[in-house]
C-alpha positions in Angstrom: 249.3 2.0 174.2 245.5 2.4 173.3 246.4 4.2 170.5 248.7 1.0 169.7 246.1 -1.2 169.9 243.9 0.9 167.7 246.6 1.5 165.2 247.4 -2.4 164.9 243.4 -2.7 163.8 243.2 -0.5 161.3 245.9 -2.5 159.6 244.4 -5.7 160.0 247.5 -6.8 162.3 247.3 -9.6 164.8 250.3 -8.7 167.0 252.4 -6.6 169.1 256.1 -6.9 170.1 257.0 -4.3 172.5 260.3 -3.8 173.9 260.3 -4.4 177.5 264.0 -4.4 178.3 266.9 -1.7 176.7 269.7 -1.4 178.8 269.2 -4.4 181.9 266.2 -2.5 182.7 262.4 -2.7 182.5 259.0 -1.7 181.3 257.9 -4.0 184.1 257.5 -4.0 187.6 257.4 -7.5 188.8 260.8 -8.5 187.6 264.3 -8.6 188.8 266.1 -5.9 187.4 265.1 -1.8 187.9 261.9 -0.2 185.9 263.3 2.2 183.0 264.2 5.7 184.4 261.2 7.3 182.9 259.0 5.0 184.8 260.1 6.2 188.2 257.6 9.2 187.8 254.3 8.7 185.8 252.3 11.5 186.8 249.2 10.1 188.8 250.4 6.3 188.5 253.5 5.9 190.7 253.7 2.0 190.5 252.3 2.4 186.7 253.1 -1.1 184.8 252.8 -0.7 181.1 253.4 -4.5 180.0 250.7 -5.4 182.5 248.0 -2.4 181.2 249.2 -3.2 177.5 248.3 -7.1 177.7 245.1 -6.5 179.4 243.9 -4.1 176.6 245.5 -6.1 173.9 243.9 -9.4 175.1 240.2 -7.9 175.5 240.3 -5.9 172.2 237.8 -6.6 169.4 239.6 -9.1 167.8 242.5 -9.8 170.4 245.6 -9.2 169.8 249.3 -11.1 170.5 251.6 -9.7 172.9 255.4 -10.5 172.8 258.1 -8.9 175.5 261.0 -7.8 173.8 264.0 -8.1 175.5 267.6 -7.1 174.7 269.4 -10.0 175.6 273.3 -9.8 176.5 273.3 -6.3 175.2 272.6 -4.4 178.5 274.8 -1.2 178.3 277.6 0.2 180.8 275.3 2.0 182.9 272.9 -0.7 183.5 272.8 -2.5 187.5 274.2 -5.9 185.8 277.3 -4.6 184.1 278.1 -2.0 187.2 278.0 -5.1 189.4 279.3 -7.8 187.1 281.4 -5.9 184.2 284.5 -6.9 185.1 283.9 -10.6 184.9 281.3 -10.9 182.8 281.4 -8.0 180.5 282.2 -9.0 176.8 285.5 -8.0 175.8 287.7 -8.0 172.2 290.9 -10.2 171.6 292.8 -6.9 172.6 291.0 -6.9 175.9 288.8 -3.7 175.0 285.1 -3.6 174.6 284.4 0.0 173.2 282.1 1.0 175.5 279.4 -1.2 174.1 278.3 -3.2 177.7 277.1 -6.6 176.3 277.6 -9.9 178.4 279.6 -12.6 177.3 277.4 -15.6 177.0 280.5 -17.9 177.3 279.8 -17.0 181.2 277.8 -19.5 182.6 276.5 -17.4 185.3 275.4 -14.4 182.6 273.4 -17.1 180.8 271.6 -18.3 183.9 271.3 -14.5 185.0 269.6 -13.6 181.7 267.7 -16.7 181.9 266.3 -15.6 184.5 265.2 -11.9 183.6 263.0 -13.8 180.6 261.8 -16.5 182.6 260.5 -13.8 185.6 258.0 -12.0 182.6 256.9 -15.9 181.7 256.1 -16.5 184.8 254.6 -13.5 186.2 252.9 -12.3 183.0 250.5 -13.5 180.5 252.8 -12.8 177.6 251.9 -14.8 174.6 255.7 -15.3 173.8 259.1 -13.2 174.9 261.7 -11.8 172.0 265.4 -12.3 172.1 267.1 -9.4 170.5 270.7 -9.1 170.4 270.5 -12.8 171.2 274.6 -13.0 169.5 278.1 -11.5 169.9 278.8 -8.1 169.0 279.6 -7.4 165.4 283.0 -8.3 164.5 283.9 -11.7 165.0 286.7 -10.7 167.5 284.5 -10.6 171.2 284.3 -13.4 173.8 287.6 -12.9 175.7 286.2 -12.6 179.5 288.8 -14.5 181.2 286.0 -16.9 182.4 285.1 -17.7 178.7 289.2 -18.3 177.9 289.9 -20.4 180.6 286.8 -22.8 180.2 287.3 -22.9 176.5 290.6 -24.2 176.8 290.0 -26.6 180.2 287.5 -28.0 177.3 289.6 -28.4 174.6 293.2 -28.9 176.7 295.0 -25.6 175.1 296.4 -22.9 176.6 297.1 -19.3 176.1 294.6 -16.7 174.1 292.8 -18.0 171.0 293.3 -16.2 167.7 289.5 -14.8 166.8 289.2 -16.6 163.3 290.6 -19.9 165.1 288.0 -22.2 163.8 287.6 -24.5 167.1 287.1 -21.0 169.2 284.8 -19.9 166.7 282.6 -23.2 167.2 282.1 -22.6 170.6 281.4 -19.2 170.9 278.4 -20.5 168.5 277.2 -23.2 171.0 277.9 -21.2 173.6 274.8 -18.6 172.2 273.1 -21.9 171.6 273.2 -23.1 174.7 271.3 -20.0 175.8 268.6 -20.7 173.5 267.8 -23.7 173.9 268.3 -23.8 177.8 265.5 -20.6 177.5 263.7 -22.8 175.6 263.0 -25.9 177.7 262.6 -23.9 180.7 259.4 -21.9 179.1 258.3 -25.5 177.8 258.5 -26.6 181.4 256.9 -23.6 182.7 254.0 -22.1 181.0 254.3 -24.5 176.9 251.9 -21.7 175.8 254.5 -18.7 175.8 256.5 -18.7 172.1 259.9 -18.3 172.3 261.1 -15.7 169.4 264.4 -14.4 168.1 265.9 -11.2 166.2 267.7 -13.0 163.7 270.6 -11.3 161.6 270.7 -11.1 157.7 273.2 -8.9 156.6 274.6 -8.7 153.1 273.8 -10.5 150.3 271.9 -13.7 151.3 272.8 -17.3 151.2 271.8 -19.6 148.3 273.7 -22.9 149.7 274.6 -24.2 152.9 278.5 -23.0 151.8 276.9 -19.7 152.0 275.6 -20.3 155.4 278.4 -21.3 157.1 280.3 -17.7 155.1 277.6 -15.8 156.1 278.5 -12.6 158.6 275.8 -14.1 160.8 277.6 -17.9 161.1 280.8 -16.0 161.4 281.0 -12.7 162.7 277.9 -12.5 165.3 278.4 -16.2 166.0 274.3 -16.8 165.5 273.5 -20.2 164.3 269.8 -19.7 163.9 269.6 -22.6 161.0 270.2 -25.0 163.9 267.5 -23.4 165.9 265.2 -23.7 163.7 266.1 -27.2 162.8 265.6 -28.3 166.2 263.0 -26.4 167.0 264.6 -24.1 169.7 262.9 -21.2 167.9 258.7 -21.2 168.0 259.3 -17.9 166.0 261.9 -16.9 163.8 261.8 -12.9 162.9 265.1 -12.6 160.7 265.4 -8.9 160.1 265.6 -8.4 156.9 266.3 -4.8 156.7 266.9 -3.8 152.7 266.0 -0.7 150.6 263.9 -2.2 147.6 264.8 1.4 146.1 268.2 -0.3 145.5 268.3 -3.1 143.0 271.3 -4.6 144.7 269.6 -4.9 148.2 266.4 -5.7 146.4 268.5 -9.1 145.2 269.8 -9.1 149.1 266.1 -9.0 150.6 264.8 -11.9 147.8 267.8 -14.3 148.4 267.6 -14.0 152.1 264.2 -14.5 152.6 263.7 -17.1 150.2 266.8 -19.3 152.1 264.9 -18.3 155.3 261.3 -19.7 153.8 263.2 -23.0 152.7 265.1 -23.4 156.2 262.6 -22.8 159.0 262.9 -25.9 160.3 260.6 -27.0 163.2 260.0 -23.3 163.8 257.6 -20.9 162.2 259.3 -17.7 160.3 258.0 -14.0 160.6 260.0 -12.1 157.8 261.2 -8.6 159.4 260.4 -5.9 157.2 262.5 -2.8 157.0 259.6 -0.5 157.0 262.1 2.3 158.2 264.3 2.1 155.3 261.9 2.3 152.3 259.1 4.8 150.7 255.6 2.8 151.7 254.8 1.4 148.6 258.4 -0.6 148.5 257.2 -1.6 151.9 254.2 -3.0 150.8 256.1 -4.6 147.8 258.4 -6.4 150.2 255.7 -7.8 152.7 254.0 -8.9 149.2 257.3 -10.7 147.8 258.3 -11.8 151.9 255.0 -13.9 151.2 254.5 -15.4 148.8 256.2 -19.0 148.2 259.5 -20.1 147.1 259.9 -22.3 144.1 259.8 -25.1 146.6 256.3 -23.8 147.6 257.3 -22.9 150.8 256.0 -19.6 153.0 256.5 -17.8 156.2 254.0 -17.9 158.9 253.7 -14.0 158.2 255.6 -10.8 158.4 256.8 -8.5 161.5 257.4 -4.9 160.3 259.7 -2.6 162.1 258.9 -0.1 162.9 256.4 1.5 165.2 258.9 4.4 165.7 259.7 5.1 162.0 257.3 3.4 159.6 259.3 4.9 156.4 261.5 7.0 155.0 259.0 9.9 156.1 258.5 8.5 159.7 261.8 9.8 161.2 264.2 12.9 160.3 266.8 10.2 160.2 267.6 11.5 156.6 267.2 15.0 157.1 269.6 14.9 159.9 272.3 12.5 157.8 273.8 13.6 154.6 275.5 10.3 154.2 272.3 8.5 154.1 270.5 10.3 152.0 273.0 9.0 149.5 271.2 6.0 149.0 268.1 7.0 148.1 266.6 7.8 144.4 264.8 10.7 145.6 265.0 12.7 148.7 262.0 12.8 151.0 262.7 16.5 151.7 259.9 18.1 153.3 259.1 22.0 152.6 260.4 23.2 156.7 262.7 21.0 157.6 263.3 22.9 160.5 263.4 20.0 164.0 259.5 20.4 164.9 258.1 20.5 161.3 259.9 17.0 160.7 258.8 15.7 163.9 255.2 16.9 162.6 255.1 15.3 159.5 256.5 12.2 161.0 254.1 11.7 163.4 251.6 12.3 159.9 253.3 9.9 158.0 253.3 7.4 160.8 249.7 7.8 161.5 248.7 7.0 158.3 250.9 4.2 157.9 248.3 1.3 159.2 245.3 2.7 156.5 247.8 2.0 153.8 248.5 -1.6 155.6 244.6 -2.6 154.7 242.8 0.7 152.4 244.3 1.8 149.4 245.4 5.1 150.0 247.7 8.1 148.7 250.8 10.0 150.2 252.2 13.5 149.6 255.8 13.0 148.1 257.6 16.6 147.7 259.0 15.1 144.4 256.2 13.3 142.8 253.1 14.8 144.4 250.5 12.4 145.2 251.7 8.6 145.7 249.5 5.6 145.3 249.3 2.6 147.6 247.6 -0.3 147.1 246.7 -2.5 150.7 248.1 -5.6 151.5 245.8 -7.2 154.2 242.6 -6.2 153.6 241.1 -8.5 155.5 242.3 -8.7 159.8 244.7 -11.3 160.2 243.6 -14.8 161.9 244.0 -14.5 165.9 246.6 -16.9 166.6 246.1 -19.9 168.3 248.1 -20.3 171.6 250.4 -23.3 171.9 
């Protein structure tokens, strides 16, 4: 985490979000589900709690820096406490009564809404978080989930019909919409009751090739397949952050058009919210990272902009950052050249990942060079080369 912190300076960034929950467990000790397995034995700290240590470092760093909890919301995994427990009533489950093995929670439950409430509302309360992250804040992809016999039966005391409904049924659809919604915004008000100074942030889905009307909206995979209808967050200010995650290769023209249309919809619909474009760092060579956080802000033809850019990710800051490609013919595919490194043996990737994702953040703010085996040296030219404003609580 110190080396976080230091990282996130050399960029000239002004914020961390830092996954806190995976699988309905935590990086946390004061909450109400288990710590993560590999906190149950930190040599020399046996009640170690990294969100607290991380927020008192990042909150007395020279400048301070923003700390968000990011929590998976209904996704929680089969071999979490909540879905042992509660799986077969509130466990998500397909039109054909399956769930392949995926262990998300229905949020047509009420009680799954008011559990997971709850999980986000114990880190507001108990730590001084400067806002919490909803990931996986939707249904499963698909468009056919929902089908917990709770969310049947209440779907059709509400709308007097019986029997199972089909999963492009447009009524059914609808709700399953408000029913994610209703999460939000409930989440909402109570951290407005509770503590006004904690922002309220979503993972927002953008898949495919981006909407340029409202008719594109309300076709998009994310109005109609995940059931995420973050356009009405945003218009009614549910959302204090909006971190749509647009995840493109610039290195191919078509999702190069994907990343431009979404993000320019997403500029011009924000709403009552502010937006923080999500950057595929992980897909793309660094200088077509830097060339997305460039186009993500500047304005639209409208003259609007985002608050600012979140990149993603820590783990796997480009194509070099992670043997993802090394490891997946398919993928590799996709790419105009191959990042192959001389030993690609397991440890000599690992190596040069950790390299490549070290000197990620002096390309962020110092123009720099990288080692490509194709085309030798690589230049980069910065992006914020002066640190980012501190935000301002509230």
């Amino acid at each position: 985490m110190d080396t976080l912190i230091a990282r996130a300076h050399r960029g000239n960034l002004n914020a961390l979000f830092v996954q806190v929950r995976k699988r309905g467990d935590a990086y946390f000790r004061k909450g109400v589900e288990p710590p993560a397995s590999d906190l149950l034995d930190v040599p020399g700290h046996p009640n170690f709690d990294p969100l607290s240590y991380l927020i008192q470092r990042a909150h007395t760093a020279n400048p301070p820096l923003e700390v968000h909890a990011w929590l998976n919301t209904f996704f929680v995994g089969q071999s979490s406490e909540v879905f042992q427990l509660y799986g077969d009533t509130w466990g998500n489950l397909k039109f054909d009564g399956g769930n392949d093995g995926y262990g998300y929670l229905d949020p047509g439950v009420p009680e799954v809404r008011a559990y997971t409430k709850e999980v986000f509302m114990e880190v507001v309360r108990r730590y001084s978080v400067d806002g919490v992250h909803m990931d996986f804040v939707r249904y499963p992809d698909g468009g056919d989930w929902g089908y917990t016999q709770i969310s049947v039966d209440r779907f059709n005391r509400e709308y007097q019909r019986t029997g199972r409904p089909q999963p492009d049924d447009w009524q059914w659809s609808q709700w399953r919409r408000d029913q994610v919604t209703a999460f939000v915004q409930s989440l909402h008000d109570a951290i407005v009751k509770t503590r006004p100074s904690v922002k309220l942030s979503g993972a927002l889905i953008a898949y495919g090739s981006g909407p340029q009307s409202d008719a594109d909206w309300v076709s998009s995979r994310t109005f109609t397949d995940v059931y995420q209808d973050w356009a009405t967050w945003f218009r009614l200010g549910y959302l204090d952050l909006g971190v749509p995650m647009n995840y493109d290769r610039d290195s191919s023209p078509k999702q190069q058009t994907w990343f431009r249309n979404w993000t320019n919809w997403e500029k011009d619909h924000q709403g009552k919210g502010h937006l923080l474009v999500g950057v595929g760092a992980f897909l793309n060579y660094p200088e077509y990272t830097i060339a997305q956080i460039r186009a993500a802000l500047a304005p639209t033809p409208a003259g609007n902009r985002p608050l600012g850019v979140a990149i993603y990710s820590y783990a796997s800051t480009s194509l070099y950052g992670t043997d993802d490609f090394y490891l997946a013919p398919l993928d590799q595919g996709y790419l105009p050249r191959q990042p192959y490194a001389p030993d690609t043996n397991p440890k000599a990737l690992a190596d040069r990942a950790a390299q490549f994702n070290e000197w990620f953040y002096t390309a962020l703010s110092t123009p720099s060079t990288y080692q490509d085996p194709a085309l030798g040296k690589v230049p980069t030219t910065p992006v914020f080369l002066k640190p980012a404003p501190v935000p301002q609580s509230g």
